[in-house]
PyMOL Python script that loads the backbone (N, CA, C, O; Angstrom):
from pymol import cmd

cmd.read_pdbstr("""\
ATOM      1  N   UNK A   1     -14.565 -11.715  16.483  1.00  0.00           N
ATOM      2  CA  UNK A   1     -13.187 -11.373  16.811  1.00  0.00           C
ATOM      3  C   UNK A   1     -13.035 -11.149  18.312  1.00  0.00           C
ATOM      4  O   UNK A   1     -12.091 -10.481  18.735  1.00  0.00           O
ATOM      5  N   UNK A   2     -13.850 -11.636  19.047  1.00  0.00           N
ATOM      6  CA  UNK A   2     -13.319 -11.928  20.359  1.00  0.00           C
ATOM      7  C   UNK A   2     -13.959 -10.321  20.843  1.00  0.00           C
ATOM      8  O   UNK A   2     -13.805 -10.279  22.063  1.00  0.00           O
ATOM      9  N   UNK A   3     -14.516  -9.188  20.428  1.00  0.00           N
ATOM     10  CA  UNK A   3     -14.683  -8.109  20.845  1.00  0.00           C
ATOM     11  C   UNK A   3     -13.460  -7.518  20.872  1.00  0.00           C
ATOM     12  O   UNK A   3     -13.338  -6.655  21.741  1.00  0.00           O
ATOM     13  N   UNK A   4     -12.459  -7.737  20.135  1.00  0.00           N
ATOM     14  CA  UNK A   4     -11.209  -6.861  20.332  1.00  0.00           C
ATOM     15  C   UNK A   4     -11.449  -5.957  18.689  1.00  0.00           C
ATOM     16  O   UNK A   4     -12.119  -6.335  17.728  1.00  0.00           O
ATOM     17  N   UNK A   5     -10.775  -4.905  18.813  1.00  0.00           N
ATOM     18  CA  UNK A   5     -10.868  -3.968  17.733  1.00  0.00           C
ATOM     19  C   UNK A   5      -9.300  -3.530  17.419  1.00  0.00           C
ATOM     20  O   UNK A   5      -8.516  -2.881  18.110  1.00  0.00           O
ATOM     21  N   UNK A   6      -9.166  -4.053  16.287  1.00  0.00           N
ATOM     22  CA  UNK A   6      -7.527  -3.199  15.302  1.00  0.00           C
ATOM     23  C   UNK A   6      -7.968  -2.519  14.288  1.00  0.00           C
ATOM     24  O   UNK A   6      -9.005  -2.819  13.695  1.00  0.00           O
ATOM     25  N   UNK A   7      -7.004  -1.238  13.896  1.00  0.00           N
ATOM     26  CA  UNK A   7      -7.173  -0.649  12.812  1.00  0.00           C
ATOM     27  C   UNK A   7      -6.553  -0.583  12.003  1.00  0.00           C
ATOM     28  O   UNK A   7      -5.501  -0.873  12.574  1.00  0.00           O
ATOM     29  N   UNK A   8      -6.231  -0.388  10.813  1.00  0.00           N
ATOM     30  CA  UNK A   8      -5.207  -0.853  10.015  1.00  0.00           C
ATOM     31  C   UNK A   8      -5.261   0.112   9.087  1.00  0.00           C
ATOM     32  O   UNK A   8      -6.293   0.781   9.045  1.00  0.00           O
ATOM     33  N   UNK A   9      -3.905   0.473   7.906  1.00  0.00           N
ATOM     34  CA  UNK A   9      -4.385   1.130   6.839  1.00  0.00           C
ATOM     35  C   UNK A   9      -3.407   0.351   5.390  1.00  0.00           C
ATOM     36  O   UNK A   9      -2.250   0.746   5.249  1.00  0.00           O
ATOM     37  N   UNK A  10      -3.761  -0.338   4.755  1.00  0.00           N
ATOM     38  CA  UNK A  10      -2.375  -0.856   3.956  1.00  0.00           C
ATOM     39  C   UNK A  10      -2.938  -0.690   2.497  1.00  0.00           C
ATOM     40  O   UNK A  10      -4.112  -0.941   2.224  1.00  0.00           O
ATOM     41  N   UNK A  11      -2.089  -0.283   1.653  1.00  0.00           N
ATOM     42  CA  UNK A  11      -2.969  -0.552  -0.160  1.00  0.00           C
ATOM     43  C   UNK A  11      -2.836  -1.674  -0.724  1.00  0.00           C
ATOM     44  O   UNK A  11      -2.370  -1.572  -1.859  1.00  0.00           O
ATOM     45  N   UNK A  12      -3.156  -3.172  -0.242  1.00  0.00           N
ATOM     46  CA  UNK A  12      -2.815  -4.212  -1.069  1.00  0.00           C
ATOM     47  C   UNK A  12      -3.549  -3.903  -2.384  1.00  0.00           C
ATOM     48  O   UNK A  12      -3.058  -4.500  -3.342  1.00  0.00           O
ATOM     49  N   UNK A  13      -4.706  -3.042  -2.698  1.00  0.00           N
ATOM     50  CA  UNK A  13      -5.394  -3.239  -4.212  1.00  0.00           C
ATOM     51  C   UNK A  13      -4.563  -2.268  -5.101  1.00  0.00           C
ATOM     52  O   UNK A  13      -5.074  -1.756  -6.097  1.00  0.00           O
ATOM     53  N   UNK A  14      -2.978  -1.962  -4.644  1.00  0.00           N
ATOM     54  CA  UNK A  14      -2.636  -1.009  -5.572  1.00  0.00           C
ATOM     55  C   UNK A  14      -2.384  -1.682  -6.634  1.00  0.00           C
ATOM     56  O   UNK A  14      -2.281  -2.887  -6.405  1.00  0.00           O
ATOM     57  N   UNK A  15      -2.202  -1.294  -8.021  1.00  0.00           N
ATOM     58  CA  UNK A  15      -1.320  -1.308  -8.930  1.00  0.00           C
ATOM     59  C   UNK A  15       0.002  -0.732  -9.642  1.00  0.00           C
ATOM     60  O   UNK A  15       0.373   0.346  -9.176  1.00  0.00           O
ATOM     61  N   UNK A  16       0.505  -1.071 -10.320  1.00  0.00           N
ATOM     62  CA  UNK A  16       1.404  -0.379 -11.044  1.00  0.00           C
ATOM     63  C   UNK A  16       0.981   1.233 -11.293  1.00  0.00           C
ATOM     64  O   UNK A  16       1.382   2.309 -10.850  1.00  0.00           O
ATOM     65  N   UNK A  17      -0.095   0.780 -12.290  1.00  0.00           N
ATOM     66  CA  UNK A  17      -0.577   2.505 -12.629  1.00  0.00           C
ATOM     67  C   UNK A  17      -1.078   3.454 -11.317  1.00  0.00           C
ATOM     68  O   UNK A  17      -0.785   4.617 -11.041  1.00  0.00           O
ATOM     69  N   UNK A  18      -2.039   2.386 -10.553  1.00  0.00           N
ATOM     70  CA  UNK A  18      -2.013   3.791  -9.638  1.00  0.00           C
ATOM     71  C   UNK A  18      -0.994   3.913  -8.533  1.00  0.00           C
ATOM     72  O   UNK A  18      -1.059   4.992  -7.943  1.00  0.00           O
ATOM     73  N   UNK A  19      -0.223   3.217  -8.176  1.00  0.00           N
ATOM     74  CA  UNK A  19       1.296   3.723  -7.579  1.00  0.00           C
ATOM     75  C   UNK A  19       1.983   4.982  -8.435  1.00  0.00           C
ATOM     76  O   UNK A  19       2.315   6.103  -8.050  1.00  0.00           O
ATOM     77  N   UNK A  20       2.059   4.380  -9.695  1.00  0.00           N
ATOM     78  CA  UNK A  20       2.551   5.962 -10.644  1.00  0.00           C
ATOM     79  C   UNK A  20       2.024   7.060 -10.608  1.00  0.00           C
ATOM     80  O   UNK A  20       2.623   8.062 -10.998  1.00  0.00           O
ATOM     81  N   UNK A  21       0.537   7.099 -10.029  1.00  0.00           N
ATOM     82  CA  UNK A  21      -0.137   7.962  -9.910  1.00  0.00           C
ATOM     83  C   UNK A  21      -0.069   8.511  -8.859  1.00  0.00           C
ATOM     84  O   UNK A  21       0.284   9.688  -8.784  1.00  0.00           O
ATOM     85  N   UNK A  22      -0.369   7.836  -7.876  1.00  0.00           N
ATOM     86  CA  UNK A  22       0.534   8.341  -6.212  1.00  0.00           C
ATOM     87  C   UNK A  22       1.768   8.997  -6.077  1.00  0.00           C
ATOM     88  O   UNK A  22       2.058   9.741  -5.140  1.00  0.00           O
ATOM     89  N   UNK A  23       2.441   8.729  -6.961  1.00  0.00           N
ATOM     90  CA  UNK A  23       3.650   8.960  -6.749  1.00  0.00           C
ATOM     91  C   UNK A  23       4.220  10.271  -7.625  1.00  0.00           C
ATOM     92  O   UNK A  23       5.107  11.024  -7.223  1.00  0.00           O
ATOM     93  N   UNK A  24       3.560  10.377  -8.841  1.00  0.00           N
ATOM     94  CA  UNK A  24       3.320  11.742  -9.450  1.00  0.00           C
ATOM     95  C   UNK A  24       3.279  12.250  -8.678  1.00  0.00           C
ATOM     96  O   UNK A  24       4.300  12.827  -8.304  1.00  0.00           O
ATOM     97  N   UNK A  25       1.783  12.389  -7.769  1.00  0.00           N
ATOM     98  CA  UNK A  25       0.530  13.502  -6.903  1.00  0.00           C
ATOM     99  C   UNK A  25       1.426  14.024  -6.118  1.00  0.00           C
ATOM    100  O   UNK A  25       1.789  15.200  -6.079  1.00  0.00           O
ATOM    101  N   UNK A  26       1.928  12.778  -5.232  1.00  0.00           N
ATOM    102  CA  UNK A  26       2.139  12.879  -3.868  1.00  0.00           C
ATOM    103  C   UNK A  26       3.732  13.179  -3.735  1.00  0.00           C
ATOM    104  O   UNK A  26       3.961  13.777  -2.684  1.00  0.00           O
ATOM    105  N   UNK A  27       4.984  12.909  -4.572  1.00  0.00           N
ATOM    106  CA  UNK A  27       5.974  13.059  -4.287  1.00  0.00           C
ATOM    107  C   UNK A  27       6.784  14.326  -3.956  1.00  0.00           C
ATOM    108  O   UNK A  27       7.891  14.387  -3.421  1.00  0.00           O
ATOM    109  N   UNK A  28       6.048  15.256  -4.361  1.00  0.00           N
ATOM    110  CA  UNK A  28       6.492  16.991  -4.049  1.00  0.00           C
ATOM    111  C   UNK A  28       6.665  17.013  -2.193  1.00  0.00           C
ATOM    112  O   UNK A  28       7.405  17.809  -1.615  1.00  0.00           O
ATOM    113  N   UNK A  29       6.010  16.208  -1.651  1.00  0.00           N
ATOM    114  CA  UNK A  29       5.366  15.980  -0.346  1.00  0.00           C
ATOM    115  C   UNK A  29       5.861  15.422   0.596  1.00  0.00           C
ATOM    116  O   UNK A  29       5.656  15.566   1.801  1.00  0.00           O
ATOM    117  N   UNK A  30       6.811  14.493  -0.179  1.00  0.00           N
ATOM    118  CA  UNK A  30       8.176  13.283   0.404  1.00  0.00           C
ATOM    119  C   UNK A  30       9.043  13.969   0.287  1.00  0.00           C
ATOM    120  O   UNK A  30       9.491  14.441   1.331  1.00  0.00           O
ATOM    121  N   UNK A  31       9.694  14.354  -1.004  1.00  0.00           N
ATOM    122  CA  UNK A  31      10.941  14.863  -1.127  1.00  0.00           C
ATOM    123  C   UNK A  31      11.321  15.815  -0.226  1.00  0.00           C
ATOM    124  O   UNK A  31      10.742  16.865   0.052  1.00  0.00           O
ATOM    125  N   UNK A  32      12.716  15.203   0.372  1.00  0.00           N
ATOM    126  CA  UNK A  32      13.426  15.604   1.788  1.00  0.00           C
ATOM    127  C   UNK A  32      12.758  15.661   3.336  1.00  0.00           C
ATOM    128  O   UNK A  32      12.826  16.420   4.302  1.00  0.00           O
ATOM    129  N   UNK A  33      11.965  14.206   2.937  1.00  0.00           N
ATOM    130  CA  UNK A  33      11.908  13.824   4.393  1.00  0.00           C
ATOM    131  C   UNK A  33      12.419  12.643   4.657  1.00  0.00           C
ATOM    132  O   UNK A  33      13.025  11.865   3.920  1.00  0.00           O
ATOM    133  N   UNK A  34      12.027  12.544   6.151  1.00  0.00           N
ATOM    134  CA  UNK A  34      12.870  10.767   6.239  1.00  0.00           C
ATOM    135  C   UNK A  34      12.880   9.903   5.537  1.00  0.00           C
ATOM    136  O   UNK A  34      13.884   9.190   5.520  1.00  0.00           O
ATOM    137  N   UNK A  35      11.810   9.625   4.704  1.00  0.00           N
ATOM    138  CA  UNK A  35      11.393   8.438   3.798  1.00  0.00           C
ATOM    139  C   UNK A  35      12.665   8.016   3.132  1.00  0.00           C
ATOM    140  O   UNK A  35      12.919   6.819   3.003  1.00  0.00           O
ATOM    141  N   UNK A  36      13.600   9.095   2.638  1.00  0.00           N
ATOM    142  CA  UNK A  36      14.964   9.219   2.076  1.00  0.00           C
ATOM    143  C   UNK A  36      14.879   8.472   0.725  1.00  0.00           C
ATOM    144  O   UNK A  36      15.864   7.865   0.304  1.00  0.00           O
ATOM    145  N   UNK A  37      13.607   8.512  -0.025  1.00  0.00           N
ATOM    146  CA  UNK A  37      13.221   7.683  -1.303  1.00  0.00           C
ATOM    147  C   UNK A  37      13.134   8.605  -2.680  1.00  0.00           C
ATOM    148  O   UNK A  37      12.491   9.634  -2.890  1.00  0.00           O
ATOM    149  N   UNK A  38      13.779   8.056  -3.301  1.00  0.00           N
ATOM    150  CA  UNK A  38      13.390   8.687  -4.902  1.00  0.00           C
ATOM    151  C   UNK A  38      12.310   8.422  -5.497  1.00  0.00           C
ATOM    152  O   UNK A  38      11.903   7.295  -5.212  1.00  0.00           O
ATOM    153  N   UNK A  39      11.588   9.053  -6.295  1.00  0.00           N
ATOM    154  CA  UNK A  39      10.313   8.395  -7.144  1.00  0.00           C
ATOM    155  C   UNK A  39      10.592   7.334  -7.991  1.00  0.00           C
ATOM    156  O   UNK A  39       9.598   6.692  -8.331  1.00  0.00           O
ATOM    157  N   UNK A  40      11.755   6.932  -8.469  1.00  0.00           N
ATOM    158  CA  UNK A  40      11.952   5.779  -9.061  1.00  0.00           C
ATOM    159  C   UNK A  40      11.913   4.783  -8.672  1.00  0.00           C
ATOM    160  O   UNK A  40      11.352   3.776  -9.103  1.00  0.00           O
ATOM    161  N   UNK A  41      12.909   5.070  -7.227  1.00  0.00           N
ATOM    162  CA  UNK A  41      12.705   3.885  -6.328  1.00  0.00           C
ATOM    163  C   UNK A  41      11.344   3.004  -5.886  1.00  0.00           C
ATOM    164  O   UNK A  41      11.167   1.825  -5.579  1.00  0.00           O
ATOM    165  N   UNK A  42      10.537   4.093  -6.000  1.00  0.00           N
ATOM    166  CA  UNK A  42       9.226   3.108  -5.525  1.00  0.00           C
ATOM    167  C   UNK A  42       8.786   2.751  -6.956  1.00  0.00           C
ATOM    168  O   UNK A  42       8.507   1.590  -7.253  1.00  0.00           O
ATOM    169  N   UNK A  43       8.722   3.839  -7.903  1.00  0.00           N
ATOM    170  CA  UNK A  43       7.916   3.194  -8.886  1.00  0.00           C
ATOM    171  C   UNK A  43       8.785   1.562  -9.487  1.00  0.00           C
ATOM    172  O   UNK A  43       8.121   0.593  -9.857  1.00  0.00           O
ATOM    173  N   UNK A  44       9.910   1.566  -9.474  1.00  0.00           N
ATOM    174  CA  UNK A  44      10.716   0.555  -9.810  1.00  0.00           C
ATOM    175  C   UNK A  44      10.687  -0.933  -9.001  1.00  0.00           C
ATOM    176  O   UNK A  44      11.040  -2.063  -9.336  1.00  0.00           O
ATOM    177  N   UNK A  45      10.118  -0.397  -7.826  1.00  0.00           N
ATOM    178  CA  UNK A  45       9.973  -1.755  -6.906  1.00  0.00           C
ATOM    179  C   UNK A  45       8.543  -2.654  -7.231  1.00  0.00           C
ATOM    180  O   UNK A  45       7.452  -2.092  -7.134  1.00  0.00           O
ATOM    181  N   UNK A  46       8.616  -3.683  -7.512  1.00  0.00           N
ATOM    182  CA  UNK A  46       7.485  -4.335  -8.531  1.00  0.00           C
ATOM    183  C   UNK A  46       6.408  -4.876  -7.229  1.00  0.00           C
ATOM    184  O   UNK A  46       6.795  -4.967  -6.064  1.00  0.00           O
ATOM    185  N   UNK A  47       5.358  -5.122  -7.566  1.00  0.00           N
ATOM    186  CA  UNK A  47       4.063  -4.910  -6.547  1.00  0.00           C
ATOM    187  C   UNK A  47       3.752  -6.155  -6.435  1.00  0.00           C
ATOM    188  O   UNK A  47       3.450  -6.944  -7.330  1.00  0.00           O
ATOM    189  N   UNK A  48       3.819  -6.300  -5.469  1.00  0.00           N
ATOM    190  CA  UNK A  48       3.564  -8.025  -5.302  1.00  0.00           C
ATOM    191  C   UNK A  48       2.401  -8.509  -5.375  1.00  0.00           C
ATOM    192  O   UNK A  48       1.475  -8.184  -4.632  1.00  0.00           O
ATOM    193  N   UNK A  49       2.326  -9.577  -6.546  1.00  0.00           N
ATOM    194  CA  UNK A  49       1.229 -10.753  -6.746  1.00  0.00           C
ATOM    195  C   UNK A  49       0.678 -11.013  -5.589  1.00  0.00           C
ATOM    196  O   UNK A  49      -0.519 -11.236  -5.769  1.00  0.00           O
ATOM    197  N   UNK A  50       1.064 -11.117  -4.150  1.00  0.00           N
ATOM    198  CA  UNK A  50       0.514 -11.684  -3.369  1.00  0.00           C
ATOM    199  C   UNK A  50      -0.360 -11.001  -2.577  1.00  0.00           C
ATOM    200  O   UNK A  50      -0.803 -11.401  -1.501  1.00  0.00           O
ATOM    201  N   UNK A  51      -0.665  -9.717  -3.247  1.00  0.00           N
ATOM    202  CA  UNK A  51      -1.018  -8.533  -1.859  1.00  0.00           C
ATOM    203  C   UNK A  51      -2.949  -8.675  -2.299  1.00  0.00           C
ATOM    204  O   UNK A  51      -3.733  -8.191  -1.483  1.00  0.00           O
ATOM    205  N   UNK A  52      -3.352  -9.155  -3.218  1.00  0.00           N
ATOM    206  CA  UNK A  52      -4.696  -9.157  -3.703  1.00  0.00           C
ATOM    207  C   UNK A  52      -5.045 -10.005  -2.610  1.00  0.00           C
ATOM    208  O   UNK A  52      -5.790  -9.585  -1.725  1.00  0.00           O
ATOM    209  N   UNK A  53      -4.487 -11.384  -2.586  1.00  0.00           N
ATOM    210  CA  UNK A  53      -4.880 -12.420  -2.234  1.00  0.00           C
ATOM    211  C   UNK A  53      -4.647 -12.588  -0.310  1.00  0.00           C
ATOM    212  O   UNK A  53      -5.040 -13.424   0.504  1.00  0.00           O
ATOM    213  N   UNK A  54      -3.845 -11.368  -0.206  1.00  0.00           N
ATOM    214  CA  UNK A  54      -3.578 -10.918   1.203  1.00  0.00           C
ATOM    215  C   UNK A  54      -4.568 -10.131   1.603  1.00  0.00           C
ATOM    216  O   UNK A  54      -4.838 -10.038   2.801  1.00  0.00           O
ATOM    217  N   UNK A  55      -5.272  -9.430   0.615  1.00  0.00           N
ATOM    218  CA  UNK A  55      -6.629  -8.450   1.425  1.00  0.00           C
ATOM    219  C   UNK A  55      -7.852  -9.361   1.376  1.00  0.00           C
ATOM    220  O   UNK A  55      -8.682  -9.290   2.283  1.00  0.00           O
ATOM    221  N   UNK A  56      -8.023 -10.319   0.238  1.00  0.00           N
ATOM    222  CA  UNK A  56      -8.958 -11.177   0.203  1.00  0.00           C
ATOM    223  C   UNK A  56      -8.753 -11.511   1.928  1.00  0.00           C
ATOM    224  O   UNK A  56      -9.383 -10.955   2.828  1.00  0.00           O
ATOM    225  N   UNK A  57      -7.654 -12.615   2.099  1.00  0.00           N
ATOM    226  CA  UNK A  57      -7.890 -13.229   3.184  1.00  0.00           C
ATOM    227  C   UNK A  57      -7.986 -12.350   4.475  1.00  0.00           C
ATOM    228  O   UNK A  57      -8.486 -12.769   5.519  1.00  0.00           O
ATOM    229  N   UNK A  58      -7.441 -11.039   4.307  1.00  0.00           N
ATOM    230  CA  UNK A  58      -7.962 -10.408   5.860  1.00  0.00           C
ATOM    231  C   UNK A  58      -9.173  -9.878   5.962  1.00  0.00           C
ATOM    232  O   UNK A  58      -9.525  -9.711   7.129  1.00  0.00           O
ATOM    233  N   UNK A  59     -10.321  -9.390   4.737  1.00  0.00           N
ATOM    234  CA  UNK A  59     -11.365  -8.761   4.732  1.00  0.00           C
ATOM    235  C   UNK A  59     -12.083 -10.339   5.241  1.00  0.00           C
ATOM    236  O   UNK A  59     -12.740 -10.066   6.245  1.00  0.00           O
ATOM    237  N   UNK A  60     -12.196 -11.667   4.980  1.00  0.00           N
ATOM    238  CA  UNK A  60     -12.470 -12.980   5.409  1.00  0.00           C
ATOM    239  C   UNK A  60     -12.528 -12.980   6.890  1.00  0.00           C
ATOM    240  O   UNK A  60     -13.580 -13.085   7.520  1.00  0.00           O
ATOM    241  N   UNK A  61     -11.238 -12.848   7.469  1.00  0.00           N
ATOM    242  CA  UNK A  61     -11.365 -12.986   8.533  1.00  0.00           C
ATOM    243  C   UNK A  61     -11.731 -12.165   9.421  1.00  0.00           C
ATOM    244  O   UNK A  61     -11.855 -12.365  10.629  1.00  0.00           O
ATOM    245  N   UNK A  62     -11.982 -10.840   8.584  1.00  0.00           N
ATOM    246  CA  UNK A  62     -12.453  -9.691   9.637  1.00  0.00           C
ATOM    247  C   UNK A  62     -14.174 -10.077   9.554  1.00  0.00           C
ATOM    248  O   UNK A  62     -14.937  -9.754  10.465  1.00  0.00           O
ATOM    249  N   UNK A  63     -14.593 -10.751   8.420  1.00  0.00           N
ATOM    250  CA  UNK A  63     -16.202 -10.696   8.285  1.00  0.00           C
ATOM    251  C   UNK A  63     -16.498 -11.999   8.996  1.00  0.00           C
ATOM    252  O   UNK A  63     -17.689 -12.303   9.052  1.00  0.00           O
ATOM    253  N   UNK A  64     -15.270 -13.148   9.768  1.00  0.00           N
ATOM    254  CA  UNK A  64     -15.937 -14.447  10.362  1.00  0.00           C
ATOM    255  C   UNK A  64     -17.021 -13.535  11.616  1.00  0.00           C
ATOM    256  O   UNK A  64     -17.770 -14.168  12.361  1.00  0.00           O
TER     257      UNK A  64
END
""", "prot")
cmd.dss("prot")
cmd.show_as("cartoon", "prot")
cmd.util.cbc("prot")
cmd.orient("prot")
């Protein structure tokens, strides 16, 4: 990678269940901050097929 260094933090391996689970734990924690989100709202927003196949390809290019 050229000697350059990024850091990153993203959950592409989430799922359904453990988003519900996050969102149980963690929502006491959000509620009434900026986020301005309901727990439905996230649990209701569907997890994209593409995010597996999005960490595949960046863990790839982080190991060229």
């Amino acid at each position: 990678m050229n000697h350059h260094v990024i850091g990153l933090q993203f959950h592409f391996e989430q799922t359904a269940d453990g988003e519900r689970e996050m969102v149980t734990n963690g929502f006491p924690y959000v509620a009434g901050t900026i986020l301005k989100q309901i727990a439905t709202e996230i649990t209701n927003h569907p997890i994209s097929v593409a995010n597996q196949r999005l960490m595949f390809r960046l863990l790839d290019y982080i190991n060229e």
